[in-house]
C-alpha positions as a Markdown table, in Angstrom:
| # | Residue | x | y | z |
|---|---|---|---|---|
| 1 | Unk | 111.8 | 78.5 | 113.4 |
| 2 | Unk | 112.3 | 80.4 | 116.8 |
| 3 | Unk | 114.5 | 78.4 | 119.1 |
| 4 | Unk | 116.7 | 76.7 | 116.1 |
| 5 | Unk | 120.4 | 76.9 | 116.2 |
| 6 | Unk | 121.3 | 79.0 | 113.5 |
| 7 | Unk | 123.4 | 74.9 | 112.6 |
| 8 | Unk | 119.4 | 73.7 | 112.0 |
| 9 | Unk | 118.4 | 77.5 | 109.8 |
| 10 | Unk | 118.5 | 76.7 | 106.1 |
| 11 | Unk | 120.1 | 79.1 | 103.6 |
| 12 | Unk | 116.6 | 81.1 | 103.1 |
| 13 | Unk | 116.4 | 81.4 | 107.1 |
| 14 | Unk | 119.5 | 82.6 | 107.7 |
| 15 | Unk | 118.9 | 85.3 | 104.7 |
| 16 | Unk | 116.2 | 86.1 | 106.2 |
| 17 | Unk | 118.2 | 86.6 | 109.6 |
| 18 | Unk | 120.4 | 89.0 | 107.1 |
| 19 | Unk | 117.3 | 91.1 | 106.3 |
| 20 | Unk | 116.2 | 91.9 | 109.6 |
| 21 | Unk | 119.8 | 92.7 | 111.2 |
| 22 | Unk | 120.3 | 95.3 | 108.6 |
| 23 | Unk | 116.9 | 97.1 | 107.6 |
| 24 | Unk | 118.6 | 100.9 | 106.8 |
| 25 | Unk | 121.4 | 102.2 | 105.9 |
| 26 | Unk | 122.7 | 106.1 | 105.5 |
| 27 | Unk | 124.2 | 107.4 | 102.5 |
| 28 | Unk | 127.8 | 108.5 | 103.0 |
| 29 | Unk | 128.9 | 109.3 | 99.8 |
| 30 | Unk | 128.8 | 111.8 | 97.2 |
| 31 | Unk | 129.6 | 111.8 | 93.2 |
| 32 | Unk | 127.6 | 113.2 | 89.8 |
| 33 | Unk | 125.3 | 115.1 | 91.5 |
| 34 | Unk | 123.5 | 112.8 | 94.1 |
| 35 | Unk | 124.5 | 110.5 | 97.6 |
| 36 | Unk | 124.8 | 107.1 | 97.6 |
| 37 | Unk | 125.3 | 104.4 | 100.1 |
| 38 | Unk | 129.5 | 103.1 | 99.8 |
| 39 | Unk | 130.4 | 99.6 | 98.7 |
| 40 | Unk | 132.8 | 99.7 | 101.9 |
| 41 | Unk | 129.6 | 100.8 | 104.3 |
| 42 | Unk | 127.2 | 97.8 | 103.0 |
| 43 | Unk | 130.1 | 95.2 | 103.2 |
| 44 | Unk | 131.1 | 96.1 | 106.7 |
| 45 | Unk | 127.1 | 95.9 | 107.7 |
| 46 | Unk | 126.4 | 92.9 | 105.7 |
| 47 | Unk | 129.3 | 91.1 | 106.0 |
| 48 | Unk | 129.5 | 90.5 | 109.7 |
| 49 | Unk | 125.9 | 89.5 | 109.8 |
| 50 | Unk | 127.2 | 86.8 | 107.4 |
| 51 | Unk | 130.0 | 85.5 | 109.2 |
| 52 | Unk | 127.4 | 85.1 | 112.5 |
| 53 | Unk | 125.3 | 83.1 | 110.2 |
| 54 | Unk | 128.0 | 81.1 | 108.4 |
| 55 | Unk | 126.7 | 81.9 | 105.1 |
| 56 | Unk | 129.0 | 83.0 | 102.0 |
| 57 | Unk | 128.0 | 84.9 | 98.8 |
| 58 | Unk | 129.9 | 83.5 | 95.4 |
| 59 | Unk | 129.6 | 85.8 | 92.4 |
| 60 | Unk | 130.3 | 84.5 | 88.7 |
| 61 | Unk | 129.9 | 85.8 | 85.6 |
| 62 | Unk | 127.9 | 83.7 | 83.1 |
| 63 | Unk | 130.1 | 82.1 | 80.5 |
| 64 | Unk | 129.4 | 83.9 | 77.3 |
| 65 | Unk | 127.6 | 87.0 | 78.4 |
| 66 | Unk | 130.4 | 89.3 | 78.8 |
| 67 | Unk | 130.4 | 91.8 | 76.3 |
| 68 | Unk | 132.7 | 94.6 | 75.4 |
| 69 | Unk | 131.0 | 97.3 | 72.8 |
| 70 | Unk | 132.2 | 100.9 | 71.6 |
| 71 | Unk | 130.0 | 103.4 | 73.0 |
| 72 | Unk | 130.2 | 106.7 | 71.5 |
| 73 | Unk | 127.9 | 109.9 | 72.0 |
| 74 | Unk | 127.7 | 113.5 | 71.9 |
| 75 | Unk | 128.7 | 116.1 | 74.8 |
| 76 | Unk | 127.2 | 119.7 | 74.8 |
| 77 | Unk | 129.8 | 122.1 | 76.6 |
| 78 | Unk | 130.6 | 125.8 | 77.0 |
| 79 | Unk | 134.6 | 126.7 | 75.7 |
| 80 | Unk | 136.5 | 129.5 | 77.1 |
| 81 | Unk | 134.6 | 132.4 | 75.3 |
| 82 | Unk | 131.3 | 130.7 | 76.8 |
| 83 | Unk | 130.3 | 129.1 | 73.2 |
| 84 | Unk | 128.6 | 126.0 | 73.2 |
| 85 | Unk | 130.2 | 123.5 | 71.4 |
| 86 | Unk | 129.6 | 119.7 | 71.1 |
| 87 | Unk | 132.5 | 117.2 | 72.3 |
| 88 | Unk | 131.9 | 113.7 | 70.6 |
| 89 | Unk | 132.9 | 111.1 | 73.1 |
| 90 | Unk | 134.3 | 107.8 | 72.9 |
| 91 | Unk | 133.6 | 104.8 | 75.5 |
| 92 | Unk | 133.2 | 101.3 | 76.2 |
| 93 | Unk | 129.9 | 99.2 | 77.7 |
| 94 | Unk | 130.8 | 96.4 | 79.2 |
| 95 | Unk | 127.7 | 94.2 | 80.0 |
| 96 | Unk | 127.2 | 90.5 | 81.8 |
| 97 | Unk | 124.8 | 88.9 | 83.6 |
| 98 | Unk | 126.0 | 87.8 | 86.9 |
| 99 | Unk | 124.8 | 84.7 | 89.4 |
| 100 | Unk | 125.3 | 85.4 | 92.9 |
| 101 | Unk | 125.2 | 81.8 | 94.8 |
| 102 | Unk | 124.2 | 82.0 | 98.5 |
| 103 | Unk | 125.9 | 79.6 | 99.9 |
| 104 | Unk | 125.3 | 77.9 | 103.7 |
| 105 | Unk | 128.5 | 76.9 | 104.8 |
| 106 | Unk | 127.1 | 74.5 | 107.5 |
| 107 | Unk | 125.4 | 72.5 | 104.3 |
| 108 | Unk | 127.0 | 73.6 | 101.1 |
| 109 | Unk | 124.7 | 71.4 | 99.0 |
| 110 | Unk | 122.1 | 74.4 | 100.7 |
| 111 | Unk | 122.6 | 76.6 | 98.0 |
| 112 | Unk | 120.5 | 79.9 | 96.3 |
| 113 | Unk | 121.9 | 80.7 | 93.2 |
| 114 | Unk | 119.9 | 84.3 | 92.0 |
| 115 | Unk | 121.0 | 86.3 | 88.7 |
| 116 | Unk | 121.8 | 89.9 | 88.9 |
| 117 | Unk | 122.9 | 92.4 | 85.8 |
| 118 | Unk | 126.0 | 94.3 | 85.6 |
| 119 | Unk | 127.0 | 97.1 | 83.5 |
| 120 | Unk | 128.9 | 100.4 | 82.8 |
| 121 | Unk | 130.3 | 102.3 | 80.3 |
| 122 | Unk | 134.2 | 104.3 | 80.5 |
| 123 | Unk | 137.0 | 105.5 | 78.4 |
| 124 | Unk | 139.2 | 102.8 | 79.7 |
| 125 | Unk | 137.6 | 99.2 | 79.4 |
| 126 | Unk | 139.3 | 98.0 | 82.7 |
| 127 | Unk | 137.3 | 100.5 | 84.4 |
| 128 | Unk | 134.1 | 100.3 | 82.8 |
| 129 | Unk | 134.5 | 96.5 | 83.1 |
| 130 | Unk | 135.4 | 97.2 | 87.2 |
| 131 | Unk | 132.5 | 99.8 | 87.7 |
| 132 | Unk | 130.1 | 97.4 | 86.6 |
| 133 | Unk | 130.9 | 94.6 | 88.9 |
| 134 | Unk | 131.0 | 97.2 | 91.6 |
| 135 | Unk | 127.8 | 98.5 | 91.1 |
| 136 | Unk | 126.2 | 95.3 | 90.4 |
| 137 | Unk | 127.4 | 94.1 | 93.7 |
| 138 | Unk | 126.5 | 97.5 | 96.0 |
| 139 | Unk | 123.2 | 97.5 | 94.0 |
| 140 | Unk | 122.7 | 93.6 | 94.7 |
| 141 | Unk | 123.3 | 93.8 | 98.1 |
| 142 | Unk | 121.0 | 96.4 | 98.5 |
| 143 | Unk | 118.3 | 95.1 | 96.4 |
| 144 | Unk | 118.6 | 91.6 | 97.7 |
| 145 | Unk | 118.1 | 92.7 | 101.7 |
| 146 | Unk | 115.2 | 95.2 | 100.8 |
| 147 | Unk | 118.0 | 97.5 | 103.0 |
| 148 | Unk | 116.1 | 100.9 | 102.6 |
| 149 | Unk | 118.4 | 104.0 | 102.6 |
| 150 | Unk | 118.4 | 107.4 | 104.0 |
| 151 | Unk | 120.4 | 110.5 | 103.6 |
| 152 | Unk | 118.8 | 112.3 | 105.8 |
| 153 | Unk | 117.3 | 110.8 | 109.3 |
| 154 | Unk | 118.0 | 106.9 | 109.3 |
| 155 | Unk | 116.1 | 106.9 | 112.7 |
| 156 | Unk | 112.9 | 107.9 | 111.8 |
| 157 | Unk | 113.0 | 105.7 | 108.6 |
| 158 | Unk | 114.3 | 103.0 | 110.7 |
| 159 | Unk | 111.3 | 103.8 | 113.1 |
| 160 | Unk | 108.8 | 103.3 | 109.8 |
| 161 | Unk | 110.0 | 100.0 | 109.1 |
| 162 | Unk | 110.0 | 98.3 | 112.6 |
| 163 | Unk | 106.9 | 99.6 | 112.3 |
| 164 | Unk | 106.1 | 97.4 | 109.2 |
| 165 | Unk | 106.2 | 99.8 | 106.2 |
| 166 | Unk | 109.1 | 97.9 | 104.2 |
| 167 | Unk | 108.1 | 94.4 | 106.1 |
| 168 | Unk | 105.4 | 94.7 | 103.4 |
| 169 | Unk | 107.2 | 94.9 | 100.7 |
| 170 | Unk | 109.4 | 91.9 | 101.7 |
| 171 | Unk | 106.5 | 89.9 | 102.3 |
| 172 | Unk | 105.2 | 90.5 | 99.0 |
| 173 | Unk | 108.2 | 89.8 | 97.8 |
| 174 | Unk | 108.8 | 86.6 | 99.2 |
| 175 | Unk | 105.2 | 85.3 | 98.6 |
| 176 | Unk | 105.9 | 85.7 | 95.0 |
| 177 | Unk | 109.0 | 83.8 | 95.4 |
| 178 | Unk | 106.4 | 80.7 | 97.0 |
| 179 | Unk | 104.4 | 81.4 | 94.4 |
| 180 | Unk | 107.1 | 80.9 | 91.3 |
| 181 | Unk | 108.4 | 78.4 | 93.0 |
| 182 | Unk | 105.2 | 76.3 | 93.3 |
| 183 | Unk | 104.2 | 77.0 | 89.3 |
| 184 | Unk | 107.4 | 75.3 | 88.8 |
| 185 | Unk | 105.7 | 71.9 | 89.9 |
| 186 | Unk | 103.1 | 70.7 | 86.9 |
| 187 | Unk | 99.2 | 70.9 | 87.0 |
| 188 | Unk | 99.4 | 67.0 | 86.3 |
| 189 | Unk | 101.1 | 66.4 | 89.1 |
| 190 | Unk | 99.0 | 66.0 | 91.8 |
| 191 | Unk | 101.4 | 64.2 | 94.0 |
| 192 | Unk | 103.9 | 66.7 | 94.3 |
| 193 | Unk | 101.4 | 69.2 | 94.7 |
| 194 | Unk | 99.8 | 67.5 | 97.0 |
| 195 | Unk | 103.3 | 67.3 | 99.5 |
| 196 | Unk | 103.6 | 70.9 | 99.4 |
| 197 | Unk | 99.8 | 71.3 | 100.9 |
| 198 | Unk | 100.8 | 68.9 | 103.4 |
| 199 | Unk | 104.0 | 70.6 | 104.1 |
| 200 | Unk | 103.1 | 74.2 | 104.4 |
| 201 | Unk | 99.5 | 73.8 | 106.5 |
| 202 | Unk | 100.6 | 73.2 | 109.7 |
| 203 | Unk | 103.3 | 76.6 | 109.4 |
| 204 | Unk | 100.6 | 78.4 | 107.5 |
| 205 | Unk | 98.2 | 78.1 | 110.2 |
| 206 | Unk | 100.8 | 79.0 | 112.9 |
| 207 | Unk | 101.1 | 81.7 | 111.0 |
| 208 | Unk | 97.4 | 83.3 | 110.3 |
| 209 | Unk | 95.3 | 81.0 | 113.1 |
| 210 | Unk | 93.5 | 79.2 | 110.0 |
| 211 | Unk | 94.4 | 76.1 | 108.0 |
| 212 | Unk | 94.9 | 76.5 | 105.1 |
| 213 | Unk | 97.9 | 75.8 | 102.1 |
| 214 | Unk | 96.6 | 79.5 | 100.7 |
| 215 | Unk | 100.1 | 80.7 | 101.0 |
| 216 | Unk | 99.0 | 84.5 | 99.5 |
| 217 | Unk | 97.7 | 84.5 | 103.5 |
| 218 | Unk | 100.8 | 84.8 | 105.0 |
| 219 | Unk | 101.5 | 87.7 | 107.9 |
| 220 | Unk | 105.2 | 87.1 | 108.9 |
| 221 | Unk | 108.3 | 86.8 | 106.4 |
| 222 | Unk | 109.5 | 84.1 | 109.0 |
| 223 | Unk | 106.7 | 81.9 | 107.9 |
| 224 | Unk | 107.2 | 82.8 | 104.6 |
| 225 | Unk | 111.1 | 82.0 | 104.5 |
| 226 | Unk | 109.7 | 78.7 | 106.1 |
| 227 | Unk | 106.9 | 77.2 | 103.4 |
| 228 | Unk | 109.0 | 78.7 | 100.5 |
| 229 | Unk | 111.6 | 76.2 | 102.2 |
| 230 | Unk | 109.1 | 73.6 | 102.3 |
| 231 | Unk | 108.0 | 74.2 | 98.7 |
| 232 | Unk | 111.9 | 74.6 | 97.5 |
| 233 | Unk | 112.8 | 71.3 | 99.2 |
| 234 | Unk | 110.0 | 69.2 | 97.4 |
| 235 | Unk | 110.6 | 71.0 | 94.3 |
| 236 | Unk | 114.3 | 69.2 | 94.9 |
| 237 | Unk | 113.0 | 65.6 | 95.6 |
């Protein structure tokens, strides 16, 4: 994939691209009792990235799955003369599963549609309902880009994973994407199997100096982004 116009990168590539322009991020904000990383700080990160690689993010809401439920429980609290007493309080959860659609806007029929939860309970069910797509889409964003955070020294964590320590984790990651993605194709079918052997060889072998289609081999999450491409675009055939 090196030397491509980012015009050639399919939607997994350019993701990819995503991944490795923003590996950490520092937490800059403070509410019930621990820091967090802002909405504002991962969009402004993230975002530009996007707009380099031409690639859009569409979130919807699954029809049927939003859900509005009372939510009551008890509070222990101390009153004035330092008794404890128990406040019962009143709520709403609002739950629904999302489907964030990566979208690349050079090939809009190149598309990467992944499901993602959202939830929260308030007093008010405008505001429960609004913190739960909030967090749904901090934590997504997050999540999705294996962007590690740090409230202390970004550097030296920064440091750990050009050094490899959370390439790991997205390799794994994406390997079990491949592998999902191949299970998908039937046992009987021995054609289609067949293609995606023939497909991913030559990159797997770039990759690890053997051939082989064994794609539990792979050392890079560029050649990974590539086969599960390969395996993806058969899948689609």
């Amino acid at each position: 994939m090196r030397g491509y116009s980012i015009e050639t990168k399919n939607i997994h590539q350019k993701i990819q691209l995503v991944r490795e322009a923003v590996p950490v991020l520092q937490d800059d904000k403070t509410g019930h009792g621990y820091t967090y990383v802002s909405e504002e700080s991962i969009l402004s990160r993230i975002k530009g990235v996007m707009q380099k690689l031409n690639i859009s993010v569409v979130p919807s809401v699954v029809p049927g799955t939003w859900r509005f439920e009372p939510f009551t429980y008890v509070k222990k609290k101390l009153d004035k003369a330092g008794n404890q007493i128990e406040e019962v309080v009143r709520e709403f959860l609002f739950t629904a599963e999302m489907v964030y659609t990566w979208i690349n806007n050079d090939d809009p029929n190149d598309n990467y549609p992944v499901v993602w939860p959202a939830g929260d309970n308030h007093s008010s069910m405008a505001q429960a309902m609004g913190s739960a797509l909030t967090y749904s889409n901090r934590y997504f964003l997050l999540k999705f880009f294996n962007v590690a955070t740090s409230a202390d020294d970004p550097d030296a964590l920064l440091r750990n994973i050009n050094a490899g320590a959370v390439d790991e984790a997205a390799l794994k990651e994406m390997i079990a994407q491949i592998d999902a993605a191949f299970k998908q194709i039937p046992a009987e079918d021995k054609e289609r199997r067949s293609a995606v052997a023939v497909a991913i060889t030559p990159i797997i072998q770039n990759d690890t100096g053997k051939k082989s289609a064994n794609y539990m081999t792979l050392k890079t999450l560029e050649a990974a982004a590539e086969v599960f491409a390969a395996v993806q675009r058969i899948l689609g055939e």
